[in-house]
C-alpha positions in Angstrom: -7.1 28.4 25.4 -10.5 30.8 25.5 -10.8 33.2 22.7 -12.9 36.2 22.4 -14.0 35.0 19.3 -15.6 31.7 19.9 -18.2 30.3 17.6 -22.0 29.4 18.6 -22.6 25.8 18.6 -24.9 26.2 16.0 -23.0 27.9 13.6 -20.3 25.2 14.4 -22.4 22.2 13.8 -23.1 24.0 10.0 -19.3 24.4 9.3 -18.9 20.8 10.0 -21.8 19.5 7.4 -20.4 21.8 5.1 -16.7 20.3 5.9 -18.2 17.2 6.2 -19.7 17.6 2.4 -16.8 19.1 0.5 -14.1 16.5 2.0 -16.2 13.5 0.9 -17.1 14.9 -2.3 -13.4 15.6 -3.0 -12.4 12.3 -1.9 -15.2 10.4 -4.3 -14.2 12.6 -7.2 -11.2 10.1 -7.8 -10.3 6.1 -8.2 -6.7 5.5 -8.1 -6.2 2.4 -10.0 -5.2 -0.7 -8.8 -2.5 -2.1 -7.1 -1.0 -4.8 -5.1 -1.7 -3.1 -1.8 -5.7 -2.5 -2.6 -6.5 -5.3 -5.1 -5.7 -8.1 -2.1 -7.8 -6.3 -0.2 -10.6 -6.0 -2.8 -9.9 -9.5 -3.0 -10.7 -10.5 0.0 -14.2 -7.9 0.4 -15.3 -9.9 -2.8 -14.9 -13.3 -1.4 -16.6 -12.6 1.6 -19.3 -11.2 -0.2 -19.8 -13.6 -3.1 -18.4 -16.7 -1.6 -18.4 -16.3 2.4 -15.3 -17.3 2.9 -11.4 -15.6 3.8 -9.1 -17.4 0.9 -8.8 -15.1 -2.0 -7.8 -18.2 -4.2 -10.8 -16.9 -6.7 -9.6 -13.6 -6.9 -6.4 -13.8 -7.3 -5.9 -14.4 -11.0 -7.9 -13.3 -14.1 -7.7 -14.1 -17.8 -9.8 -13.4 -20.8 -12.9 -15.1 -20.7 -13.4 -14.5 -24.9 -11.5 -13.2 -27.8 -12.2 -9.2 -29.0 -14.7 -7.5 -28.9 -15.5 -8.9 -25.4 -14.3 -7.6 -22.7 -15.7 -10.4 -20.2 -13.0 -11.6 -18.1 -12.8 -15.0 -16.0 -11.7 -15.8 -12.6 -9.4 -18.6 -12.5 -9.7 -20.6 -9.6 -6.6 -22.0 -7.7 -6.2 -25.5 -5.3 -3.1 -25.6 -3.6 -1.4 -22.8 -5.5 -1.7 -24.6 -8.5 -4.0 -24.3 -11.8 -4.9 -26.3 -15.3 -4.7 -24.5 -18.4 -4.3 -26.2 -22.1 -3.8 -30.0 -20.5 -0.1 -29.0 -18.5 -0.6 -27.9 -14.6 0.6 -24.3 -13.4 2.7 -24.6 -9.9 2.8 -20.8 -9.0 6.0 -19.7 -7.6 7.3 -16.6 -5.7 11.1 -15.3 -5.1 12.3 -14.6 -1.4 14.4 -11.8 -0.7 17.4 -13.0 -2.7 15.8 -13.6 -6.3 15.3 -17.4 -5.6 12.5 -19.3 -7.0 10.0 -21.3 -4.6 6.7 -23.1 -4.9 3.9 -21.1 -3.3 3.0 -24.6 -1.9 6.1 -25.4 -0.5 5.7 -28.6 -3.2 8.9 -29.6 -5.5 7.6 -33.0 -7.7 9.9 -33.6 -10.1 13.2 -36.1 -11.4 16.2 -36.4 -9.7 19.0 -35.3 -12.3 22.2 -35.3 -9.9 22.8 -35.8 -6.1 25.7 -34.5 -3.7 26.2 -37.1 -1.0 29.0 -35.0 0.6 27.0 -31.6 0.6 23.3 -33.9 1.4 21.8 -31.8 -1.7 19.7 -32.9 -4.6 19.0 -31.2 -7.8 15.5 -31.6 -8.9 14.3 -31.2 -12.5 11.2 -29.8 -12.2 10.0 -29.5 -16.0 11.7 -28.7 -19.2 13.5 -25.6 -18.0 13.4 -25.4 -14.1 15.5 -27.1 -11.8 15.7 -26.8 -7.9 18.7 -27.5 -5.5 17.1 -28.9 -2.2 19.2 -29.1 1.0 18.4 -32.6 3.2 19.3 -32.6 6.8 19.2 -35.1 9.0 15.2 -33.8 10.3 14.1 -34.7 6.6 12.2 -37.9 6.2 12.8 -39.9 3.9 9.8 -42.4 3.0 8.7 -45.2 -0.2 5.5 -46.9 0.6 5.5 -45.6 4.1 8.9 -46.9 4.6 11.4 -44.8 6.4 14.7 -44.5 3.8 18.0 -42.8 4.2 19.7 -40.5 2.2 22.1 -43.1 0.3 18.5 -44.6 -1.7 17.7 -41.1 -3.5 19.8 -41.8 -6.9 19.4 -39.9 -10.2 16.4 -40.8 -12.2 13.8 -41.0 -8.6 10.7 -39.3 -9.2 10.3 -37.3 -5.9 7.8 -35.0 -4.2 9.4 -33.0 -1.4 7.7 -30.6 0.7 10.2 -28.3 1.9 10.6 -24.8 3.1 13.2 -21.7 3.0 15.5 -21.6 5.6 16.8 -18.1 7.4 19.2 -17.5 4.3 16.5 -18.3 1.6 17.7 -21.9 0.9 15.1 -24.6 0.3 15.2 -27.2 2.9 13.5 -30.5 2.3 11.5 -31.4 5.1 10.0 -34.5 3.7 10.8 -36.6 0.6 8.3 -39.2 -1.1 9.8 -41.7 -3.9 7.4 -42.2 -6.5 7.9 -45.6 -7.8 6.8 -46.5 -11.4 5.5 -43.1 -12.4 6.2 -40.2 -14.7 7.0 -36.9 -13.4 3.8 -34.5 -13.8 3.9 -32.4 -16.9 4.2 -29.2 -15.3 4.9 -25.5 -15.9 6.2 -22.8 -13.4 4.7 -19.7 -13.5 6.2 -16.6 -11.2 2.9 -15.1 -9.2 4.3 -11.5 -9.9 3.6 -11.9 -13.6 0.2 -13.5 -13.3 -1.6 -12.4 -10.1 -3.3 -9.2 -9.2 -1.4 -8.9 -6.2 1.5 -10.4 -4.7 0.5 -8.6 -1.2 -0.3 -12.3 -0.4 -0.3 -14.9 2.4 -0.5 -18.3 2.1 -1.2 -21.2 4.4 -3.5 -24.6 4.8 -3.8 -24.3 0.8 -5.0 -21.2 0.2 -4.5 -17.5 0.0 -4.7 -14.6 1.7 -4.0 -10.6 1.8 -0.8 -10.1 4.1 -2.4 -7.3 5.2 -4.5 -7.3 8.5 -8.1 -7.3 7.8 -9.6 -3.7 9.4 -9.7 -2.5 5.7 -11.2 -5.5 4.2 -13.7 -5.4 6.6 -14.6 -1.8 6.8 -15.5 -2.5 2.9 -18.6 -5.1 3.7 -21.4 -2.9 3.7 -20.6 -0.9 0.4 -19.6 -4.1 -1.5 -22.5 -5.8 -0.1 -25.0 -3.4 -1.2 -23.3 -2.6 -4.4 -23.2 -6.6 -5.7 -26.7 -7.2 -4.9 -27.9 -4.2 -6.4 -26.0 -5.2 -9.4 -27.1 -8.7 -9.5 -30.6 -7.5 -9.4 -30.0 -4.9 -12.6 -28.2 -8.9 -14.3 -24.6 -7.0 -14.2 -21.7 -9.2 -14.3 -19.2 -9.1 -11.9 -16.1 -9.8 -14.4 -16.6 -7.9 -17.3 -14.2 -5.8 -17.2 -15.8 -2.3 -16.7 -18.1 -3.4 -13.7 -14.8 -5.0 -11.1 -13.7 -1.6 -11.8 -16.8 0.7 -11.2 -17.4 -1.8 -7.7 -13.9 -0.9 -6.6 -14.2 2.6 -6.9 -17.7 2.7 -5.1 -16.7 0.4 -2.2 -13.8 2.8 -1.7 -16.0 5.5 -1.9 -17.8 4.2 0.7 -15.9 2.4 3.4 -12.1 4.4 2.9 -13.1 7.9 1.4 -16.3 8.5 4.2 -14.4 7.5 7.0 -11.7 10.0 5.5 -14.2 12.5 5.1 -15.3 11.9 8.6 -12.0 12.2 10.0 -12.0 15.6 9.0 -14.6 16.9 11.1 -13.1 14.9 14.2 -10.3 17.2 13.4 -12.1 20.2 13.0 -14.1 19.8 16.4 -10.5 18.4 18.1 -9.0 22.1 17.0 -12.2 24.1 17.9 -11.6 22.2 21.1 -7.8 23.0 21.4 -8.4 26.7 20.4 -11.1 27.9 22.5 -13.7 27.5 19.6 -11.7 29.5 17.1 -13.8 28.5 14.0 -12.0 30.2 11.5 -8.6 28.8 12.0 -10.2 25.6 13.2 -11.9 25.3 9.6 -8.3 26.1 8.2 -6.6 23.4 10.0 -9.0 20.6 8.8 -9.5 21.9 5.0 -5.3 21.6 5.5 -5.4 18.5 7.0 -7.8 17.2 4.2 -6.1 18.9 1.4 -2.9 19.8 1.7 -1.5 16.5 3.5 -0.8 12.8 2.0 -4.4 12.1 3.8 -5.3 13.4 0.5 -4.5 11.0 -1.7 -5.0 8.1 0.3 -9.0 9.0 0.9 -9.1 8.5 -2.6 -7.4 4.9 -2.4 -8.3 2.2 -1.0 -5.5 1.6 1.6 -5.5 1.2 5.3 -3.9 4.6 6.3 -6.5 6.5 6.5 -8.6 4.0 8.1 -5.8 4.1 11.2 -5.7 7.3 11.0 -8.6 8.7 11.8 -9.3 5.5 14.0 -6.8 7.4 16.3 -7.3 10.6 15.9 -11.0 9.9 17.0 -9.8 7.9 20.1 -7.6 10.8 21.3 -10.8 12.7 20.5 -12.9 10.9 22.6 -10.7 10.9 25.3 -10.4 14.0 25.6 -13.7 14.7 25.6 -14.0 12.2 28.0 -11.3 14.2 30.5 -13.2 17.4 30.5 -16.5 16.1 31.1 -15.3 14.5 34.2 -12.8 17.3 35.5 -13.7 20.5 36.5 -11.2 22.6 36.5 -8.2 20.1 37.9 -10.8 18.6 40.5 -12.3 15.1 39.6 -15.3 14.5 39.5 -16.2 11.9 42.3 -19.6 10.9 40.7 -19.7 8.3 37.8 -19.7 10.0 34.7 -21.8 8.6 31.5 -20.2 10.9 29.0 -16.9 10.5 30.0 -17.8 6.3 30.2 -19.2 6.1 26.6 -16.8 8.4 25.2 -13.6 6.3 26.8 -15.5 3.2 25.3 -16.0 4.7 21.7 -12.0 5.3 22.1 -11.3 1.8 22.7 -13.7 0.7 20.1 -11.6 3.3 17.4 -8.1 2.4 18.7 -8.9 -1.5 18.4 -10.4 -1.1 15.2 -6.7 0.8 14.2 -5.0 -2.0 16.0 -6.8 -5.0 13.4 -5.9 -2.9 10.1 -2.5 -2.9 11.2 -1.0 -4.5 14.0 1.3 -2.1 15.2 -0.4 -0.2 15.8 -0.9 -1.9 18.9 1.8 0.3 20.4 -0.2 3.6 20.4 -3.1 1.6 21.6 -0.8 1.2 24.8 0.0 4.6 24.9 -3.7 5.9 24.6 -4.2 3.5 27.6 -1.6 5.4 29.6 -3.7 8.5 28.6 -6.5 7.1 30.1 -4.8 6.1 33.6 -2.5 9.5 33.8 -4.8 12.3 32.4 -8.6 11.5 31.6 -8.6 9.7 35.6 -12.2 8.6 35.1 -13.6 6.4 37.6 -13.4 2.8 35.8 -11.8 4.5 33.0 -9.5 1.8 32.4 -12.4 -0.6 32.3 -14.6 1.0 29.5 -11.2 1.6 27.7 -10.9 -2.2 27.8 -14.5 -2.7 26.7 -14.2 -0.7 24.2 -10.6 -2.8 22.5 -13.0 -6.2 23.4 -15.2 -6.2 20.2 -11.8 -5.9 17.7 -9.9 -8.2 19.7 -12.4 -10.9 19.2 -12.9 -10.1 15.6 -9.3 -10.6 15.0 -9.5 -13.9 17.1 -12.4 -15.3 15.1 -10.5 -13.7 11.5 -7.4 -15.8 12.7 -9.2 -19.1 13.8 -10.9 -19.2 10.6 -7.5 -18.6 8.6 -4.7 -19.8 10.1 -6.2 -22.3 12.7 -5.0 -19.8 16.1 -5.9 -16.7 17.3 -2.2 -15.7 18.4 -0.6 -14.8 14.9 -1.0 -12.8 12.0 -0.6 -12.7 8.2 2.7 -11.3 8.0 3.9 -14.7 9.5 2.8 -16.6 6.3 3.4 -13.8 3.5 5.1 -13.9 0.1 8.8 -14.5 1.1 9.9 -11.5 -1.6 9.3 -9.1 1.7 11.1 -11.7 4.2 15.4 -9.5 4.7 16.1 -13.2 6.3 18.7 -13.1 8.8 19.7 -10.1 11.6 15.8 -8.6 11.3 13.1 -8.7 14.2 9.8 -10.4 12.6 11.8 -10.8 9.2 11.1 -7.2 8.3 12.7 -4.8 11.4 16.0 -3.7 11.0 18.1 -1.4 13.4 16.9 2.0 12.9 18.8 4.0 10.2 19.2 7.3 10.6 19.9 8.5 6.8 16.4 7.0 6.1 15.2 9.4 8.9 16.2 12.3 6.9 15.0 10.9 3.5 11.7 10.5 5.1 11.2 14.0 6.4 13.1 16.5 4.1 14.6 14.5 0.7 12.2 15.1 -2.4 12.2 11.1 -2.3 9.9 10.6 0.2 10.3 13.9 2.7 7.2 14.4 4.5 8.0 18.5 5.0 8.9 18.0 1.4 5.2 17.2 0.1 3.5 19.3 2.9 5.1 21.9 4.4 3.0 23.8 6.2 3.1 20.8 8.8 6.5 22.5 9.8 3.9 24.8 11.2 2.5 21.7 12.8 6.0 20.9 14.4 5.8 24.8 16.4 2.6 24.3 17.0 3.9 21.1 19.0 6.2 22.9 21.2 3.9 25.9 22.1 1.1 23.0 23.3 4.2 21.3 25.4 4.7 24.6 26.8 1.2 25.1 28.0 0.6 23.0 31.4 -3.0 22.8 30.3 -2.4 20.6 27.2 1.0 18.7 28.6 -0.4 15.4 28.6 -2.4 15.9 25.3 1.6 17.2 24.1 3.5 14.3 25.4 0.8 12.0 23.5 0.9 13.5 20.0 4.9 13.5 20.4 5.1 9.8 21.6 2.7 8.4 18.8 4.6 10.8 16.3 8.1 9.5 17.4 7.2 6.0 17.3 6.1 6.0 14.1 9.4 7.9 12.4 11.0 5.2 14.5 8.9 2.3 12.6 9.2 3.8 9.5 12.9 3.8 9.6 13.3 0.5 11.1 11.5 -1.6 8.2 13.2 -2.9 5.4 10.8 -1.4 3.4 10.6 2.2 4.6 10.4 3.5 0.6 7.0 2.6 0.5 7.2 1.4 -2.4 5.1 3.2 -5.7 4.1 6.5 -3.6 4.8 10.0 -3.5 5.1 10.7 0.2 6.7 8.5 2.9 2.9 6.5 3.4 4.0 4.7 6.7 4.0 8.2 8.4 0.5 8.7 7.0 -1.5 7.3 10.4 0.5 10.0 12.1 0.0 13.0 9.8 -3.7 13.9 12.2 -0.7 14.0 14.9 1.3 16.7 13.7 -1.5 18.2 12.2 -3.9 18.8 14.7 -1.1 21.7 16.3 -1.1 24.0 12.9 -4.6 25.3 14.6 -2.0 26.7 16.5 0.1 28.0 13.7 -3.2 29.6 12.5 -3.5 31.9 15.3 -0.1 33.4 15.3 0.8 33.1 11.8 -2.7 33.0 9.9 -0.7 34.6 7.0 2.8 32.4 6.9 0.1 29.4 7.7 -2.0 29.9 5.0 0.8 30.3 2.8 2.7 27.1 3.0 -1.1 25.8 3.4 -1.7 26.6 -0.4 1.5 25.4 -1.1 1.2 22.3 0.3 -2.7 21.4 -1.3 -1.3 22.4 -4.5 1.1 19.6 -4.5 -1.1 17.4 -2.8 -3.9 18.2 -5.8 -1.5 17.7 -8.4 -0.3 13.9 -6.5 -4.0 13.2 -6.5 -4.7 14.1 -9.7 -1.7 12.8 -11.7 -1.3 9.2 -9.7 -0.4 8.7 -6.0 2.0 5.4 -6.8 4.5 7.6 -8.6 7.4 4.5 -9.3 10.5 6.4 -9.4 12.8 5.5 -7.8 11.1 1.7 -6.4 10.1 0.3 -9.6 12.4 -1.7 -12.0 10.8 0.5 -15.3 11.5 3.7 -13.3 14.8 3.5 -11.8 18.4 5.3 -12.7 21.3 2.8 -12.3 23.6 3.6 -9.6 21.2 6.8 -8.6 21.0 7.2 -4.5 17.5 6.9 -3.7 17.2 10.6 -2.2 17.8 11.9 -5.4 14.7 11.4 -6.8 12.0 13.3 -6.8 9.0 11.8 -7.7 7.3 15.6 -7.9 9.5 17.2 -10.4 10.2 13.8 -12.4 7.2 12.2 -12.2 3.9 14.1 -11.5 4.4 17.4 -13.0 6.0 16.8 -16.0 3.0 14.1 -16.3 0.7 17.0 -15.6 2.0 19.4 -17.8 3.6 17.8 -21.0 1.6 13.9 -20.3 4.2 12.1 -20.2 7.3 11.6 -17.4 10.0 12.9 -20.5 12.5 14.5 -18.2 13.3 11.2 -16.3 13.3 9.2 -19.7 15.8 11.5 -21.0 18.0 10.5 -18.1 17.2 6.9 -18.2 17.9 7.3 -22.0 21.1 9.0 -21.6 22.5 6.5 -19.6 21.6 3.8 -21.9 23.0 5.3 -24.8 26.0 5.7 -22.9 26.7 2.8 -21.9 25.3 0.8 -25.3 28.3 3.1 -26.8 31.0 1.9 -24.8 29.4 -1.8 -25.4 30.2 -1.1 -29.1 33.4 0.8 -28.6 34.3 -2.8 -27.2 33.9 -4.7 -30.3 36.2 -2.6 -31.8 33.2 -0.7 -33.8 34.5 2.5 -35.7 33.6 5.7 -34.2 31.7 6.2 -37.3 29.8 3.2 -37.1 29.3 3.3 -33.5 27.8 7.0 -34.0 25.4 5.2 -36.2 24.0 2.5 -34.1 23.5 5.0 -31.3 21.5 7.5 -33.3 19.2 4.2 -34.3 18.7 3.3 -30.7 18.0 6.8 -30.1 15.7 6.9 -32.4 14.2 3.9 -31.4 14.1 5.2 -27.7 12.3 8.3 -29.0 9.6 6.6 -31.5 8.6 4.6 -28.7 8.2 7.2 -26.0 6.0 9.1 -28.5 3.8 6.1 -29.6 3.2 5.3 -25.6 4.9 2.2 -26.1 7.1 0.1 -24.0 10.8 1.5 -24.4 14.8 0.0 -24.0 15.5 2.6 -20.9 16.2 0.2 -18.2 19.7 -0.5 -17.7 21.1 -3.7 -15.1 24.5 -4.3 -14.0 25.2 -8.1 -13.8 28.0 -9.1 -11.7 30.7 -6.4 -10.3 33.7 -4.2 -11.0 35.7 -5.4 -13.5 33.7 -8.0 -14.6 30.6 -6.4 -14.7 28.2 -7.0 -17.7 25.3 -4.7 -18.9 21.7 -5.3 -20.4 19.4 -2.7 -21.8 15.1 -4.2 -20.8 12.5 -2.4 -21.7 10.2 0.1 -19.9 6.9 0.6 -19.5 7.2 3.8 -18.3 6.2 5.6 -21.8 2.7 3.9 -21.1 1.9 5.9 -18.2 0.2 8.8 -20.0 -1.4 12.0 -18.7 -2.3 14.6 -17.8 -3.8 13.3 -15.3 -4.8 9.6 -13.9 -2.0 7.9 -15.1 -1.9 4.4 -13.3 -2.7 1.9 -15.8 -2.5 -0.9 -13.6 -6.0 -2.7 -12.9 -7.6 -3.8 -9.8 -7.8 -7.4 -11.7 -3.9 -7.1 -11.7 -1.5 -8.6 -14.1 -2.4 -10.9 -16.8 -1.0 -10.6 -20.1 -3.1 -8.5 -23.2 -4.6 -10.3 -26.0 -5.8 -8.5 -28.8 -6.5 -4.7 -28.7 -7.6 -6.0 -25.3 -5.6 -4.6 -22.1 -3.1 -3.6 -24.6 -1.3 -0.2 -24.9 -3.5 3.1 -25.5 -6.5 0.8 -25.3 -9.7 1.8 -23.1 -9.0 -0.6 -20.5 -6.1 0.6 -19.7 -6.8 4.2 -19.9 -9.6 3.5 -17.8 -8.3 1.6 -15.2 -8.1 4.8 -12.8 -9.7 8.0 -13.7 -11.8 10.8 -12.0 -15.2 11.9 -12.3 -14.5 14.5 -14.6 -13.8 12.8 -16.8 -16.6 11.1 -18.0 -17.2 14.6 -19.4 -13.7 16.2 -20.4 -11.5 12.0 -20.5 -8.1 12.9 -20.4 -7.6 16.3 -20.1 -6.7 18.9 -17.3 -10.3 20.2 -17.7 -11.6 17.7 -15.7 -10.7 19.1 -12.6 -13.2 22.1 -13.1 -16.0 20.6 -11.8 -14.1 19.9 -8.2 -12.6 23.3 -8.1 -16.1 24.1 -8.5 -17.7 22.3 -6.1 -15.7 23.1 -3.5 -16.3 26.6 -3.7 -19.0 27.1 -1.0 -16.1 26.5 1.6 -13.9 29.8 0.2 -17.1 31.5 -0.2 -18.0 30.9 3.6 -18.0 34.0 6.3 -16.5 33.7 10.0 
């Protein structure tokens, strides 16, 4: 496309420094919190800084150090999923799939209290109030003083270690037994890694710990980290008082997430000055609604690998086609080697690889960027520099794998935390046949719809179909589409397509630069409509970055209607701006409460409770419900079924949902995770937990919509510049 308005290079190269500087100061003006996803990966960036090693089995697990006023924590180290505290050993535990209890370790050590010879299972008393069933087969050795046993010598009373694993259906599955003669069982206590841990985004093999995640993010991290601790050590900061882990993870996100982010922008500036003839003006528009008004947003401001893939591919494609019109002229190739087009196919490998080890599958569009190379750029020894370029990754991952798992052919998924294992009928334990109502909850429900959050990229969708209708930009058309349909068609073939505590449907966020690279498009026919659902679209994206990006409804126990489909939530109207506007999420409570006080009514109608009496305790759990929702305390809103139909029983738990306060940062959770409060410590209301995500506001207006002023500011020069 030529335009009669296209910009001089210099004026360009400005626009981008000034894109350049508004996107990274927006992205640096927040810290999201912590989180399972980001505080494994934190994890591991500190122990590769502090302790130059992988195994995150420092990091995983924090407690208080002293007693108020401190607020010094202390990293508890772990060997072999296992820890002292108070004379009695911790054996940490996770759930698979179907609720079941399992040593980390794969380790039961414990008394026999009853064997079934005719089902070959044994029922293991692990300590006062745990027991495990473990299956025998005939593939499980049995051994005493190195001597091989059968089954008919375990008898109740045996002290036994078993190492065991889960089988396809979540059983445990002994896979060797050791009788213990003439000793006490160990004095042990099991403690579930969900409730103790930062994260339970873990891995776990050869006796140690690891994120599940791959390790592009981790790694991207290093320099910032690196920088920051030794600065820090030199000022005599310590690294677990409470405040500084914090601070470190904020900056190192900063850093390595939020200025590639902010980079990414430009690459998509200069992609749609490319696409549209040098149209500045809607070229600027397209990446200030790219940065703004699409989940890209959010997750520059978190330290997750989206963004990082994202723009990893975005900037391959980039390259590429940089690469095909500096060795084409016209349609004709260019017979004499090429050094642009070499280096620039050679940064795309570099970018796509780098995508490909922060998450795996992402190996796919790697393949189709390939076929971009061999069908459209035609570069002499294209395919070569390509391969080059993918070299330095691939290695990394080799060595990254070596070093943690003992091969370079497998990943981290294949030794992570069983709770995201479906079992049986899946590819990889995690793919499912695709399902097509998830389709639609992904792109229009207010669950998860990605038009729902940002529609202007409907405009991105036409823009699509007018560059497939241009023969000039076919093969540029038939890649976005490709790497766009592959992944709606990952997203709605894993088991957990929800995303979990999010907003928007996150596993489409690598793809977002995609679909909206065509609104430049959009821009030039319908500046007006564009710029309409444009402002739309950063509005919402604005309030999801300022409120808290992990929204839980819908995912999370505390946040969750009973028998409610999942596409009725909405996660904008329930969650962020009544967070926003009144500080707290009191439309959904009132639901949640409603329920419960139903159902708590009928309980009491049951016991043949007078409708005057029953009227009464109602009104005091009302009451109760209420006091606590004002006081920001945890609530009774969270009602479980147990059992089904007729004989289905009910229980009211409590909710923290009243603690997440606006009106605006509202996670609460803390990148040293999930130990339990002591003292005013951690507790509800306190400064730690008010703290544990903010923006940079407000260290001068703390807690209040005001604190937003000073980015609305800032990022004035952009409205104020002239095309």
């Amino acid at each position: 496309m030529t335009s009669k308005r296209a910009t001089p290079k210099a004026l360009a190269r400005r626009l981008a420094w000034l894109l350049f500087a508004t996107a990274f100061i927006a992205f640096a003006y927040f810290h999201q919190g912590g989180g399972w996803n980001q505080n494994a990966r934190f994890a591991m960036v500190r122990a590769i800084v502090e302790e130059a090693g992988f195994s995150i089995d420092s990091y995983l697990i924090y407690a208080r150090a002293k007693l108020d006023p401190s607020t010094e924590l202390r990293r508890i180290r772990l060997r072999n999923a296992e820890y002292a505290e108070d004379g009695r050993t911790n054996v940490l535990i996770w759930k698979n799939a179907q609720g079941q209890p399992f040593p980390v370790n794969s380790t039961l050590e414990g008394r026999i209290q009853a064997v079934d010879a005719l089902a070959k299972v044994i029922d293991i008393r692990i300590s006062e109030k745990a027991s495990a069933a473990v299956s025998v087969t005939d593939a499980t050795e049995i051994t005493q003083f190195q001597t091989k046993l059968p089954f008919s010598a375990l008898e109740t009373g045996n002290v036994v270690k078993v190492q065991c694993a889960l089988d396809e259906v979540g059983r445990a599955v002994a896979k060797k037994i050791t009788l213990i003669e003439g000793k006490e069982a160990r004095d042990i206590a099991l403690v579930n890694l969900r409730a103790v841990a930062a994260s339970g985004d873990v891995a776990y093999y050869g006796d140690h710990f690891h994120p599940n995640k791959a390790p592009g993010t981790s790694f991207i991290a290093l320099p910032a980290y690196w920088l920051i601790y030794h600065l820090e050590k030199i000022l005599g900061a310590n690294p677990d008082e409470w405040w500084t882990p914090t601070l470190n993870a904020w900056l190192t996100s900063v850093f390595s997430a939020g200025l590639l982010s902010a980079l990414g922008i430009v690459v998509v500036y200069r992609f749609a000055l490319a696409f549209s003839g040098d149209r500045a003006r809607e070229s600027l528009m397209t990446a200030l609604t790219f940065a703004f008004g699409t989940m890209f947003f959010p997750y520059a401001t978190s330290f997750y690998e989206h963004n990082i893939i994202a723009v990893g591919l975005i900037a391959s494609f980039y390259f590429l086609y940089r690469a095909k019109t500096a060795s084409t002229s016209g349609h004709e190739v260019d017979s004499s080697p090429n050094t642009k087009a070499a280096v620039c196919i050679f940064l795309s490998g570099l970018c796509a690889g780098y995508a490909a080890i922060t998450n795996y599958i992402i190996a796919v569009v790697v393949i189709f960027l390939g076929l971009y190379v061999f069908l459209a750029v035609r570069s002499k020894n294209g395919w070569l520099w390509f391969g080059l370029g993918l070299l330095g990754p691939f290695l990394l991952i080799c060595v990254y794998n070596i070093a943690c798992f003992g091969t370079p052919f497998t990943t981290n998924y294949r030794h992570q935390n069983p709770f995201f294992i479906s079992g049986t009928n899946t590819f990889l334990g995690v793919f499912i046949l695709p399902r097509w109502d998830v389709l639609l909850a992904i792109l229009f429900s207010p669950f998860r719809g990605l038009f729902f959050s940002s529609p202007v990229l409907l405009i991105g969708l036409w823009g699509l179909v007018w560059l497939f209708r241009n023969k000039n930009f076919r093969a540029e058309a038939w890649l976005l589409i490709v790497a766009l349909g592959f992944f709606v068609l990952f997203n709605i073939s894993f088991n957990g397509w929800d995303g979990g505590d999010t907003a928007v449907p996150r596993y489409l966020g690598p793809a977002v630069p995609f679909l909206a690279l065509p609104i430049v498009f959009g821009f030039i026919r319908f500046f007006k409509t564009s710029c309409a659902l444009a402002i739309i679209s950063i509005a919402i994206m604005l309030l999801t970055t300022a409120v808290d990006p992990e929204a839980p409804i819908g995912t999370r126990d505390i946040a969750r209607i009973l028998d409610r489909p999942l596409w009725q939530y909405n996660p904008l109207t329930e969650y962020e701006l009544p967070i926003f506007l009144t500080k707290r999420a009191g439309p959904f409570m009132r639901k949640q409460e409603e329920q419960v006080l139903h159902y708590y009514g009928k309980e009491l109608a049951n016991r043949d409770m007078t409708p005057e009496l029953r009227r009464t305790e109602v009104e005091k759990l009302r009451q109760f419900i209420e006091d606590s929702i004002a006081a920001g305390v945890p609530a009774p809103l969270v009602l479980t079924r147990i059992g089904q139909a007729a004989s289905a029983q009910y229980s009211i738990d409590m909710s923290e949902l009243p603690l997440l306060t606006g009106p605006i940062s509202a996670n609460f959770d803390g990148i040293y995770g999930g130990w339990s409060a002591h003292g005013e410590f951690g507790s509800p209301g306190s400064e730690q937990l008010r703290w544990n995500s903010f923006n940079f506001g407000e260290f001068l207006f703390p807690q209040s919509r005001w604190s937003l002023l000073p980015l609305l500011l800032g990022c004035g020069p952009v409205r104020m510049a002239r095309f």
